[in-house]
C-alpha positions as CSV (number, residue, x, y, z in Angstrom):
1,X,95.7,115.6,110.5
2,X,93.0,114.8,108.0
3,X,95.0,112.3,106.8
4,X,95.4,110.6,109.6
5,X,91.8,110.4,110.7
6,X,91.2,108.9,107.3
7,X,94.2,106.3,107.6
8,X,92.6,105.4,110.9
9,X,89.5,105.4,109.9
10,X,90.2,102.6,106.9
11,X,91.8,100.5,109.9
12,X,88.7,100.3,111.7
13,X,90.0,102.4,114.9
14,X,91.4,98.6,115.7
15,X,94.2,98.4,118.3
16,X,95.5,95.0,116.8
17,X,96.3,97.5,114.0
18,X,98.5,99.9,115.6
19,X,101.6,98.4,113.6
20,X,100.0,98.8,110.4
21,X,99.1,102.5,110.9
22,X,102.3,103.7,112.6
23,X,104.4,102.0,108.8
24,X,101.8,103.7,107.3
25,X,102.6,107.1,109.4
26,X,106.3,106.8,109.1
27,X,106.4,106.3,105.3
28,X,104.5,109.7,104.6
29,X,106.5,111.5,107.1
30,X,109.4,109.5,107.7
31,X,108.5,110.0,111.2
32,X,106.1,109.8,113.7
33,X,105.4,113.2,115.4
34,X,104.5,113.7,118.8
35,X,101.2,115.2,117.8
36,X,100.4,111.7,115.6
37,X,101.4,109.5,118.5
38,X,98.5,110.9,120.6
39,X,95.8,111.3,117.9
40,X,96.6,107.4,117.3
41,X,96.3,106.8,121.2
42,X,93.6,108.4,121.4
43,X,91.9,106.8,118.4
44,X,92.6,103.7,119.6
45,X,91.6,104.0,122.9
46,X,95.6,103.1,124.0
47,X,98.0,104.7,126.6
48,X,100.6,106.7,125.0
49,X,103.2,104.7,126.5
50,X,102.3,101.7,124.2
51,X,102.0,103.6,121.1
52,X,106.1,105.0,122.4
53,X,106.9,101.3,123.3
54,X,105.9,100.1,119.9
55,X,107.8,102.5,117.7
56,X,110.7,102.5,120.2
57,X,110.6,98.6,119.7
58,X,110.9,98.3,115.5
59,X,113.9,99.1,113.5
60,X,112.1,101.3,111.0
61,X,109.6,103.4,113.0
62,X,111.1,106.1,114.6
63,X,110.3,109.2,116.7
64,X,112.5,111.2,115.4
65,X,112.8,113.2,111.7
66,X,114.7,110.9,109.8
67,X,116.1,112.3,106.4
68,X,113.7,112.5,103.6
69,X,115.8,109.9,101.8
70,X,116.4,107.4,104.1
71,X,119.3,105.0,103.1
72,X,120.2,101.6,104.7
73,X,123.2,99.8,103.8
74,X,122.5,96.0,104.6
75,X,125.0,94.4,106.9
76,X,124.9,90.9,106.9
77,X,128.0,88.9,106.0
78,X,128.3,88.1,102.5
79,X,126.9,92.1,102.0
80,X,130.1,93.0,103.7
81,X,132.2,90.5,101.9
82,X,131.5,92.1,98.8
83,X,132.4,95.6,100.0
84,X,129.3,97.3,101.9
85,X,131.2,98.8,104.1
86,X,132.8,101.1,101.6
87,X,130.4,101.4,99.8
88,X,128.6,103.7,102.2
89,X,131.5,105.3,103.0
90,X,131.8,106.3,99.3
91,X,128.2,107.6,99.7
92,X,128.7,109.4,103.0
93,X,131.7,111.1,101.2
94,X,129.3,112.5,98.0
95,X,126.3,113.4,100.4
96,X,128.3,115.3,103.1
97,X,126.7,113.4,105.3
98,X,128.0,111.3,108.6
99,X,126.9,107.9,109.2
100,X,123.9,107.9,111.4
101,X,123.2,111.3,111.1
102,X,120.6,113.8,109.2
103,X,122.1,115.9,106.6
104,X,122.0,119.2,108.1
105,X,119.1,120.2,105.6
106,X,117.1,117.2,106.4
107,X,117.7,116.1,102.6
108,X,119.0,112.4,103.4
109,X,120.5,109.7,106.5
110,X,122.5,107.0,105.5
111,X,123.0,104.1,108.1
112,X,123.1,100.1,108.4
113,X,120.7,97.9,108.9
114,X,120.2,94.0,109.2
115,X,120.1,91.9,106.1
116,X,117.6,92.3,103.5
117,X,117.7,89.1,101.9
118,X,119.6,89.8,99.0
119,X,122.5,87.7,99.7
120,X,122.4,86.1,96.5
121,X,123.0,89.7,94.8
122,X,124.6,92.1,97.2
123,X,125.7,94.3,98.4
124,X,122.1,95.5,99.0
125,X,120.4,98.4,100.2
126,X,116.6,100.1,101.0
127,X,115.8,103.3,100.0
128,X,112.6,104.8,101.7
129,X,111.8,101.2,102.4
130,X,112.6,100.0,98.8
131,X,115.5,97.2,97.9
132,X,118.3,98.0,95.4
133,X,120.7,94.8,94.5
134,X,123.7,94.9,93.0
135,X,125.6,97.8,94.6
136,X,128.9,99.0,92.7
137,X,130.5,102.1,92.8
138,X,129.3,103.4,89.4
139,X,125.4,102.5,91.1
140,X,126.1,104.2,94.5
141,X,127.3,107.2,92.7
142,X,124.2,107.0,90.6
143,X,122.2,106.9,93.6
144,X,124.2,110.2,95.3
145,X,123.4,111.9,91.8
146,X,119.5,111.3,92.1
147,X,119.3,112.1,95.9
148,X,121.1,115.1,95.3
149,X,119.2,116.3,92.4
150,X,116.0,115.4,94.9
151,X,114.3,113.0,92.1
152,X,111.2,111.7,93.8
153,X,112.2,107.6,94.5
154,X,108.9,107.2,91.7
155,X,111.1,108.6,89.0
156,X,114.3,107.2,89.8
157,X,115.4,104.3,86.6
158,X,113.8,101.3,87.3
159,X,116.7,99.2,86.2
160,X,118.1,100.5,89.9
161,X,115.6,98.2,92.0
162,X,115.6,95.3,89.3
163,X,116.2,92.1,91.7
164,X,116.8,89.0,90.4
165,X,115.0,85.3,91.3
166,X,118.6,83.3,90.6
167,X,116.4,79.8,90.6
168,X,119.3,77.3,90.1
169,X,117.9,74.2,90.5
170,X,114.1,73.7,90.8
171,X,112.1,70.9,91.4
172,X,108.6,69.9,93.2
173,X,108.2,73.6,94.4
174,X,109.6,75.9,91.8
175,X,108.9,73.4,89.1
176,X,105.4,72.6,89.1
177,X,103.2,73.2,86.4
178,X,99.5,73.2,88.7
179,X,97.1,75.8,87.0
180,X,95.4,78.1,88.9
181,X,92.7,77.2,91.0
182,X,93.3,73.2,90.1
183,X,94.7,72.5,94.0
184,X,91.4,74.1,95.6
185,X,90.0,71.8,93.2
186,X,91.0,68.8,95.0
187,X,90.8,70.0,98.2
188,X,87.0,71.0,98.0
189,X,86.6,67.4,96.8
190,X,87.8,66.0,100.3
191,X,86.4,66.3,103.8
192,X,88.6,68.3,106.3
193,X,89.8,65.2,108.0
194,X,90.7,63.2,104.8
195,X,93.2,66.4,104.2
196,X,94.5,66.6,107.8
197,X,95.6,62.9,107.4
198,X,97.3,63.0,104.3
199,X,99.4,65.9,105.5
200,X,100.2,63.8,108.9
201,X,100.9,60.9,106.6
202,X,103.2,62.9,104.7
203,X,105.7,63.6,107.3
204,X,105.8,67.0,106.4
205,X,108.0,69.2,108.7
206,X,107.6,73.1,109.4
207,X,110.4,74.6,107.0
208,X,111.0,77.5,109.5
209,X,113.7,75.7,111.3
210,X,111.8,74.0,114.1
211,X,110.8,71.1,112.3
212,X,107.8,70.1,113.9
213,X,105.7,67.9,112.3
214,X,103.1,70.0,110.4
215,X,99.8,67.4,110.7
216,X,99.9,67.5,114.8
217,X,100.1,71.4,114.5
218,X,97.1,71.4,112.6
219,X,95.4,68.7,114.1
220,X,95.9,70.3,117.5
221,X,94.6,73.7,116.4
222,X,91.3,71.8,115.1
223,X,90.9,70.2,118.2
224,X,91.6,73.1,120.6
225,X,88.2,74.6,121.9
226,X,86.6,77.7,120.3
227,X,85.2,79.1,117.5
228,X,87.2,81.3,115.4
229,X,90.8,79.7,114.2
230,X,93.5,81.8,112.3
231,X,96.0,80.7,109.9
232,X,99.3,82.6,109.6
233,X,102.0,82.1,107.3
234,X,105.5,83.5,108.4
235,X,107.1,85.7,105.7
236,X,109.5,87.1,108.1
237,X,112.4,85.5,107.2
238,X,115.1,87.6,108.7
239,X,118.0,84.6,109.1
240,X,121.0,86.3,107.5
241,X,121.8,84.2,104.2
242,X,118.2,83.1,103.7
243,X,116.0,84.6,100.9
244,X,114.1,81.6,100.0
245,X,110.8,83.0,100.8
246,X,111.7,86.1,99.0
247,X,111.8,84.0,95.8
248,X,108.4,81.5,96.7
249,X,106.4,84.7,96.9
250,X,108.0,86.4,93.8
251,X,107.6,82.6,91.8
252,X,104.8,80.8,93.7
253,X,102.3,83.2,95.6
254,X,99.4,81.2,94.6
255,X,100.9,77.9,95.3
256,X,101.4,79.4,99.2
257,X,98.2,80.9,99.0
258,X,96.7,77.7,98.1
259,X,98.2,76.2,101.2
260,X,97.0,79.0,103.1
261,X,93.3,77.6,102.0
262,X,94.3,74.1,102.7
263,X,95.0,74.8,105.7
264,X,91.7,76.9,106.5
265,X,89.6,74.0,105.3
266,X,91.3,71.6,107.5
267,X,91.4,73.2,110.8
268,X,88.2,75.7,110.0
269,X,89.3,78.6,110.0
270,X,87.8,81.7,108.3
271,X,90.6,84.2,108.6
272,X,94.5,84.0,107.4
273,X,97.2,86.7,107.9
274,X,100.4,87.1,105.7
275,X,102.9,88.8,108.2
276,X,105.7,90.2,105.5
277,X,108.7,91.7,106.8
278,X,109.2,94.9,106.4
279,X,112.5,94.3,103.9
280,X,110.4,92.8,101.4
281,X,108.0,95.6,101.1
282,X,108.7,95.7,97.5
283,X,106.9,92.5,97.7
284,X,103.3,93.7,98.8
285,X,102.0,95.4,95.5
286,X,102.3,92.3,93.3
287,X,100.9,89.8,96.8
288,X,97.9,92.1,97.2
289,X,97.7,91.9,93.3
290,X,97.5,88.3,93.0
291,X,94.8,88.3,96.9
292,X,92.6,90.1,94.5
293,X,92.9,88.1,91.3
294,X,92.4,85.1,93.8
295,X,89.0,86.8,95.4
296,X,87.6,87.3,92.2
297,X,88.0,84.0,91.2
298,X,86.7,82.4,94.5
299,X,90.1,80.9,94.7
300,X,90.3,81.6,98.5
301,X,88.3,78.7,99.9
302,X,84.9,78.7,101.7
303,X,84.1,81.8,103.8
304,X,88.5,82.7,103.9
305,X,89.9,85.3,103.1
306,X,94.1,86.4,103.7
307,X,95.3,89.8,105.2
308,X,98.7,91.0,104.8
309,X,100.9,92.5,107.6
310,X,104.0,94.4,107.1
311,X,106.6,94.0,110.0
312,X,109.0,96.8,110.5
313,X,112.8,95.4,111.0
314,X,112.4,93.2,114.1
315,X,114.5,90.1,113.7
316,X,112.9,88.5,117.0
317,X,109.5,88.6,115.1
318,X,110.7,85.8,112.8
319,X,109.8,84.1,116.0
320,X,106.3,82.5,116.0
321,X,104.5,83.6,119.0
322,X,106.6,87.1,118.7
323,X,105.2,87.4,115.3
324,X,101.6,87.0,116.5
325,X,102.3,89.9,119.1
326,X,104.0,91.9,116.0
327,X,100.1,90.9,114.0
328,X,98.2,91.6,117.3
329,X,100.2,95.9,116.8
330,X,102.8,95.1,119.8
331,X,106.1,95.0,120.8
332,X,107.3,91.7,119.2
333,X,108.4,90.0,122.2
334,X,108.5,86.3,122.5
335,X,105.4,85.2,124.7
336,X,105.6,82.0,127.8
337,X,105.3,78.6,126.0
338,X,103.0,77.0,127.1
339,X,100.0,77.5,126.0
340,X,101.0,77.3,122.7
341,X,99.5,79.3,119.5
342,X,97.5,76.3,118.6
343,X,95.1,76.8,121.5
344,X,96.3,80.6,122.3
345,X,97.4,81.9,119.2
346,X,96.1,85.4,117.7
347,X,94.1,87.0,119.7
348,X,94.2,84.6,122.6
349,X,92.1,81.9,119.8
350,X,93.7,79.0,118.1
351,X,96.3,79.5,115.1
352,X,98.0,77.9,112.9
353,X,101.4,79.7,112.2
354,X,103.5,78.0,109.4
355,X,106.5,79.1,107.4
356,X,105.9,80.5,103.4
357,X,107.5,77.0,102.3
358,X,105.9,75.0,104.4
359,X,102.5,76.0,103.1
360,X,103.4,76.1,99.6
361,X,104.4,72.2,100.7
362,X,101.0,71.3,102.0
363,X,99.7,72.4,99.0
364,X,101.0,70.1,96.9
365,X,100.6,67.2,99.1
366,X,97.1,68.0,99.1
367,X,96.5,67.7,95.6
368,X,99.3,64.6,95.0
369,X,98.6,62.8,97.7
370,X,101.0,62.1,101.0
371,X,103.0,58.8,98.9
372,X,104.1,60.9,96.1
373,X,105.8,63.4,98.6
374,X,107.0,60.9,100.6
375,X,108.8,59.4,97.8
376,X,110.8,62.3,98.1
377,X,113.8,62.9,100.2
378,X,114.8,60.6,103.3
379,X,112.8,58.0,105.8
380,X,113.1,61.2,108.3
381,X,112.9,64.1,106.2
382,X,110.7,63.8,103.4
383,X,110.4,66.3,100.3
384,X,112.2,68.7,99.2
385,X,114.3,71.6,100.8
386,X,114.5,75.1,99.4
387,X,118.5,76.5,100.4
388,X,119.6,79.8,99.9
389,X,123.1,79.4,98.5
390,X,125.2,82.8,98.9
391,X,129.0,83.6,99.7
392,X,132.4,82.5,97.9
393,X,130.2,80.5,95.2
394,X,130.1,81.3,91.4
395,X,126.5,80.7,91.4
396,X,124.7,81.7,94.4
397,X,121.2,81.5,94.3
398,X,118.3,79.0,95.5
399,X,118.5,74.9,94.8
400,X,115.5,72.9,95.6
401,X,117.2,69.4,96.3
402,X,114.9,66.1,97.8
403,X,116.4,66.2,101.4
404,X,119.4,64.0,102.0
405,X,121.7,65.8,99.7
406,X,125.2,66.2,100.5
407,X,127.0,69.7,101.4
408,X,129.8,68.6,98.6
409,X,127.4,68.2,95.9
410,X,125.4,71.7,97.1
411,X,129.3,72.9,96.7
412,X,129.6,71.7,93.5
413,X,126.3,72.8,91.7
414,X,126.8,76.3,93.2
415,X,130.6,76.0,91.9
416,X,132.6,76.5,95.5
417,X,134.5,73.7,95.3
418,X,137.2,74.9,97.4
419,X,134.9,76.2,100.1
420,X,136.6,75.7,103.4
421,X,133.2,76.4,105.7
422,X,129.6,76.7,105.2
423,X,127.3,78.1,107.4
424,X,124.6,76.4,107.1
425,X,121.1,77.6,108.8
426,X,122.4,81.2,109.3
427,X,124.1,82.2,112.4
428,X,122.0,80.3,114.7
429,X,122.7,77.2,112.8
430,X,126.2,75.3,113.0
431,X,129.6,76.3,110.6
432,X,131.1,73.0,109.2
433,X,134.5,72.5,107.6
434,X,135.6,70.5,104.8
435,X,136.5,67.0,106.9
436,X,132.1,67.7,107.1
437,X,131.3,68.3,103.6
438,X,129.8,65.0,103.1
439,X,126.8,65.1,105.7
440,X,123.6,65.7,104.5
441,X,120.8,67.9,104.3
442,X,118.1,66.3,106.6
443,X,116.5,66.8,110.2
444,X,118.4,63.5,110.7
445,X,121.9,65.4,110.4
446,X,121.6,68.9,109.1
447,X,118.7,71.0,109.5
448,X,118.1,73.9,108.1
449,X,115.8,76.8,108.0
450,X,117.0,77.5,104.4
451,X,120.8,79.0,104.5
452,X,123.9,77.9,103.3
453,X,126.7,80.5,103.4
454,X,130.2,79.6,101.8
455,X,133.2,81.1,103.0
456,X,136.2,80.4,100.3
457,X,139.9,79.7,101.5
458,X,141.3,83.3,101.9
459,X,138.4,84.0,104.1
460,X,138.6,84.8,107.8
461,X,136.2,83.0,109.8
462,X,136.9,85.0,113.0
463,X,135.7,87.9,111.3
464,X,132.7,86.0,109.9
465,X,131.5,85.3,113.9
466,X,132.3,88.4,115.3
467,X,129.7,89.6,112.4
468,X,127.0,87.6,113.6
469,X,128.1,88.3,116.7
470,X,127.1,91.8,116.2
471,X,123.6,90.8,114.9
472,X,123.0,89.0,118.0
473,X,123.7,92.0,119.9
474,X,121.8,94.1,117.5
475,X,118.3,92.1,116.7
476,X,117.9,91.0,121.1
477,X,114.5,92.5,121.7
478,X,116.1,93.8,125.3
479,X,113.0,92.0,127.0
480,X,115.4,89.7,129.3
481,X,118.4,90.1,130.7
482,X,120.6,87.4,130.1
483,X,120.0,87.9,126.5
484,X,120.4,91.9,126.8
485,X,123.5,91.7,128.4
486,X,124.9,88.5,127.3
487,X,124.9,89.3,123.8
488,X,126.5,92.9,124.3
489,X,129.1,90.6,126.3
490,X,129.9,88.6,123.8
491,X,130.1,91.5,121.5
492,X,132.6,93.1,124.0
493,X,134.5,89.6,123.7
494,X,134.6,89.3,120.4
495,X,135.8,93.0,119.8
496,X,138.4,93.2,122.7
497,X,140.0,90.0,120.6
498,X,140.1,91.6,117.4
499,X,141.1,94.3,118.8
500,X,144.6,93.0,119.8
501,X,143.8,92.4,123.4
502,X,142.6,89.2,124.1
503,X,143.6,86.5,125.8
504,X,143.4,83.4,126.7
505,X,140.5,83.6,129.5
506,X,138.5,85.5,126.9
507,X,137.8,82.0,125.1
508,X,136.7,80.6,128.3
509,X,134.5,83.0,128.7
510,X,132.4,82.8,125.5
511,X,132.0,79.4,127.0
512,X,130.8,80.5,130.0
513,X,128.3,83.1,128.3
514,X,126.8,80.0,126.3
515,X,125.8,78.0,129.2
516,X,124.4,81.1,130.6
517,X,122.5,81.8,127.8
518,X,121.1,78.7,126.9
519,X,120.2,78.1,130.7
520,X,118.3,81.5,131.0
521,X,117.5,83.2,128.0
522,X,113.7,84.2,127.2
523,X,113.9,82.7,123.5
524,X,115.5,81.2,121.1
525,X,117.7,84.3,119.9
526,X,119.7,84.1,123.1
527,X,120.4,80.5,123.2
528,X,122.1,80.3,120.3
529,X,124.1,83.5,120.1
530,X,127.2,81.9,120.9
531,X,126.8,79.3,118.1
532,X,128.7,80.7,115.6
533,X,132.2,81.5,117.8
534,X,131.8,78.0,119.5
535,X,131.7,76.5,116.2
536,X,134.8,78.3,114.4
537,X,136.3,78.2,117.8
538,X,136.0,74.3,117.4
539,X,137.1,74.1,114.2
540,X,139.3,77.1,113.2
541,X,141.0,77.9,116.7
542,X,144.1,79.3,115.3
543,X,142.6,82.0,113.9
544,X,141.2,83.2,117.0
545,X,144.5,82.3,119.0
546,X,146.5,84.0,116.2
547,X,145.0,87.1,117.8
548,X,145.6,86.7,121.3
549,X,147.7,89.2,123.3
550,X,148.9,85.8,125.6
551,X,148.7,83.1,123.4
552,X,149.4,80.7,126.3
553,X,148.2,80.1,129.5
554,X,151.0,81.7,132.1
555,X,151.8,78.9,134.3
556,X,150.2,78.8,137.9
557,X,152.6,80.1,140.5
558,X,154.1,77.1,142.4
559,X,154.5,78.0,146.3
560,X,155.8,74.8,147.3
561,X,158.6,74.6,144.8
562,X,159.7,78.1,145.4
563,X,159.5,77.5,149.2
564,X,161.6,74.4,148.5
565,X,164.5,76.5,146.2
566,X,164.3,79.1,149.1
567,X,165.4,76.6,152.0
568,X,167.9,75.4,149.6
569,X,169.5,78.7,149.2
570,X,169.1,79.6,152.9
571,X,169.9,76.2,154.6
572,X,167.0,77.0,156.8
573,X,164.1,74.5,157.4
574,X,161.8,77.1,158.8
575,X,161.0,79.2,156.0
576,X,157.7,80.2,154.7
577,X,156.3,78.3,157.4
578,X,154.7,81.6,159.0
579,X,152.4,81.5,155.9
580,X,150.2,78.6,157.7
581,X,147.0,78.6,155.7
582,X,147.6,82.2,154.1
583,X,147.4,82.7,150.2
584,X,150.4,84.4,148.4
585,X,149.6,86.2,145.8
């Protein structure tokens, strides 16, 4: 326990903190004990419940011994296109271990979890919290081999968690050539207002997939009444088939950083957080590195300075006012809108939260100036856009293209020619087919948080929704109901289909769950879990009919004519007229 009193100690006994300390927790002990719940209760001055609730709530706390190698196979999409799925059954087979289970001498779990943003070089997986890329056989059974000979993860070959930035195409983001500390530079030489108006000007748009503009967020935060503002950039970018933000922090830390500062100076704010999720805890070493590099350089702006915040597998916190519940050491659940961070953000004060590209963005215009960036892109969607390119492509990886690009020409660099859908935005985003492939890239026609998933012409795209089908199911925080239920009913849909024993009313039905969703769902998770199947419904219908038990509607039953054929056969003129009003069935 002394341990723990000093770990609680260096968080200041701070409740917003609970999050921070219970990672901390479950990475020494991959647990969290009983007796360690209610020492960090009672250090904290919380019930017990809500130190329960918040580990019950995040997919890598737990309250139970987990193995002390703890393996998670990602499951996204293209991770299973390329084979996950056996390939964790070819672990479970050298372990001796079940899926889901502890090994009976605590020694290892193995189990699935969400993706890890690795798309561009699956299958993936974390062990103990650390990415490995790449996954073959020959690299799973190396993995088996370490575990079994219990090689601390410190010693195991580094080549294992090499991952790769894949930059295919760069340009004003990835390819600028700023020195360090020459954007602060520029802003110090500019009054807080002369910034804010060059980033309205602009017509810069938050990259998270909202894409509202990023001036009258920041103007309305400076405006909002009191005296301590937060910025926070979202690093929680937990869209399956998006990594982008993966690759700005590994590339361009400073650059987000630096818009982190911008920021600061234009809304006054002396405190910024950095809420990383938890699959991209590999990250946080070389982040923290360059935070310190940046404070002994006074490269943080006046009287600023940025914390980082690890998240712990909670899709829902990718969500900005969930994320600031997730910073504040709660249950990420999605607050009421309004108010709205800018005036109620962290800790009930006025905040800023902006997407990792988005700052890295501002920062540039800031130094440039708002024409140069406008210059860029379309009328409506100026700059660049960062897409995560993964699937059936030869090259997957990211492309910064100007927005207004065409999906054929994104098919082409990435060599997918003979794509016949992309996914573009992730599941919540829309699927297009090839009679589509010549929109473009823009908030005008298609907007995009950052993914672009192709699916090559032997691919089944009924298969590719029920997966997302299961995420939805899997990430819904459980806070509402319609949400709760209606995703685990669409789950039950999509499963009794591929299962052989659909029919016909089942499709109607996933219709009907989408209007209930969208009507009464807390967030945005639940109105657009149905997105996916409506959209491959739409546009590949056979292969969902293909499947169907009925694959027609049986026609209604038709009283009249059979009481017609019956007074035929009888010669009678009275018959069925006892029925009156009744309903045959």
């Amino acid at each position: 326990m002394t341990d723990l009193a000093s770990l609680l100690e260096r968080h200041g006994c701070r409740p917003e903190q609970l999050l921070q300390i219970l990672i901390e927790i479950q990475a020494r002990a991959q647990w969290v004990s009983p007796e360690a719940q209610q020492q960090v209760a009672d250090a904290l001055g919380l019930p017990l419940a809500r130190v329960q609730g918040v580990i019950g709530f995040y997919a890598f706390l737990s309250d139970r011994p987990w193995g002390r190698y703890r393996v998670l196979f990602s499951d996204n999409v293209t991770d299973r296109m390329l084979g996950s799925r056996e390939l964790l059954d070819r672990l479970c087979a050298r372990l001796w271990v079940e899926r889901g289970h502890v090994s009976g001498d605590g020694l290892v779990s193995v189990d699935f979890t969400s993706c890890t943003g690795l798309c561009d070089q699956g299958p993936g997986l974390l062990v103990n919290g650390h990415a490995i890329p790449r996954l073959t056989c020959e690299r799973v059974d190396r993995i088996a081999d370490l575990i079994l000979a219990q090689q601390p993860l410190e010693a195991w070959p580094a080549d294992l968690f090499d991952i790769e930035d894949n930059v295919r195409r760069a340009d004003l983001l990835l390819g600028h050539d700023l020195a360090l500390g020459e954007i602060l530079r520029s802003v110090r030489a500019a009054t807080p207002e002369a910034i804010l108006a060059e980033i309205k000007k602009s017509g810069l748009r938050g990259r998270g997939g909202a894409g509202f503009a990023t001036g009258l967020k920041w103007e309305a935060c400076r405006a909002a009444p009191g005296a301590q503002r937060y910025v926070v950039c979202n690093a929680d970018e937990g869209e399956p088939g998006t990594f982008k933000d993966r690759v700005l922090l590994t590339r361009q830390a400073d650059l987000v950083f630096d818009g982190m500062s911008v920021c600061a100076w234009a809304i006054g704010a002396s405190q910024g957080f950095l809420y990383l999720r938890g699959e991209y805890r590999h990250l946080l070493e070389p982040l923290n590195a360059a935070l310190a590099r940046r404070r002994a350089a006074g490269l943080l702006g006046r009287g600023f300075d940025i914390e980082i915040h690890l998240g712990a597998g909670a899709y829902v916190c990718g969500e900005e006012s969930a994320l600031i519940e997730s910073l504040e050491g709660k249950r990420g659940v999605p607050r009421n809108r309004p108010p709205y961070p800018v005036t109620h953000g962290y800790l009930q004060r006025p905040t800023v939260v902006n997407n990792v590209e988005t700052f890295a963005a501002a920062a540039l215009i800031a130094h440039h100036g708002a024409d140069a960036y406008r210059a860029l892109g379309t009328a409506k969607s100026a700059g660049t856009k960062l897409l995560s390119v993964a699937g059936d492509c030869a090259r997957p990886g990211i492309y910064e293209y100007p927005f207004g690009v065409t999906v054929r020409q994104v098919l082409a660099d990435c060599h997918a020619e003979d794509a016949q859908a992309v996914q573009i935005s992730g599941p919540s985003g829309v699927c297009i087919d090839a009679s589509e492939f010549d929109r473009r890239i823009a908030f005008e026609d298609l907007p995009t948080a950052g993914a672009f998933t192709v699916f090559g012409p032997g691919r089944d795209l009924f298969e590719m929704a029920r997966a997302y089908t299961d995420f939805f199911a899997h990430e819904s925080c459980g806070f509402c109901t319609p949400c709760r239920v209606g995703t685990a009913m669409l789950k039950g849909v999509m499963d009794k289909i591929a299962g052989g024993h659909g029919a016909p009313c089942d499709l109607a039905e996933i219709e009907k769950l989408d209007k209930v969703l969208h009507q009464s769902a807390h967030c945005g998770l639940g109105h657009t879990a149905c997105n996916p199947t409506l959209d491959t419904l739409k546009r590949f219908k056979p292969t969902y009919v293909r499947r169907l038990k009925h694959q027609d509607f049986e026609p209604a039953f038709d009283l009249d004519g059979a009481l017609e054929r019956a007074r035929q056969m009888t010669g009678r003129d009275d018959v069925g007229a006892h029925l009156g009003e009744e309903t045959v069935e």
